[in-house]
N, C-alpha and C positions, 0 to 999 in steps of 0.2 A: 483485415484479420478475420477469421474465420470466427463468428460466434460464442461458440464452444467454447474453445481457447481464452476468449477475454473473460467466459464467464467464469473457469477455473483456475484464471491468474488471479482475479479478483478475489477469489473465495477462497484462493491458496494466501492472499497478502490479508486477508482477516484473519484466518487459523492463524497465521505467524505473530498478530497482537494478541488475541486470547493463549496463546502458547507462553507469551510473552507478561500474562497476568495485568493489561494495560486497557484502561478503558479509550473509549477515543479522544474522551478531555483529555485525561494523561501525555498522551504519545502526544496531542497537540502542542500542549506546551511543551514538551522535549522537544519538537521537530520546529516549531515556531510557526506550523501549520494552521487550519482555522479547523476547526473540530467539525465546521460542515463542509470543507473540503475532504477532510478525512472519510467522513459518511458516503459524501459522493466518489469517491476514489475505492471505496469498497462495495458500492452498489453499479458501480461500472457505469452512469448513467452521466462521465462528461470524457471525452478524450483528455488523457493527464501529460503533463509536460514529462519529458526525463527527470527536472530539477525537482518535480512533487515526488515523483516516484524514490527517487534518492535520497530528499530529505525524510518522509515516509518509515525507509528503512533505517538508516543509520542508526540512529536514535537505538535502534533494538540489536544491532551491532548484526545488520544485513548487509548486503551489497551485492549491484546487479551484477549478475557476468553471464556473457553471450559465448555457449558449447557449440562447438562443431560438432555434428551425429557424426 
């Protein structure tokens, strides 16, 4: 995946907790997360499974969906 792009998916699923008034302990225990996979999951610095990124958002009442252009 193109650099760019992971950096501002990343940076776009931070804004959505701060939008959200959630620290990363918080969403941890909603999501049943570890608050340093949270961290790393927003600093982009580990390839994330589907199931982190799913659990991740629910919590905040997200969910992925893949648009045809």
């Amino acid at each position: 995946m193109n650099i760019e792009i992971e950096k501002e998916i990343f940076s776009y699923l931070k804004a959505i907790r701060k939008k959200e008034k959630l620290t990363q302990e918080q969403l941890a225990k909603k999501s049943g997360l570890k608050q340093s996979a949270i961290a790393r999951l927003e600093k982009g610095t580990n390839d994330i499974q589907l199931s982190t990124l799913m659990s991740y958002l629910k919590p905040m009442g997200y969910k992925l969906q893949i648009i045809k252009e």
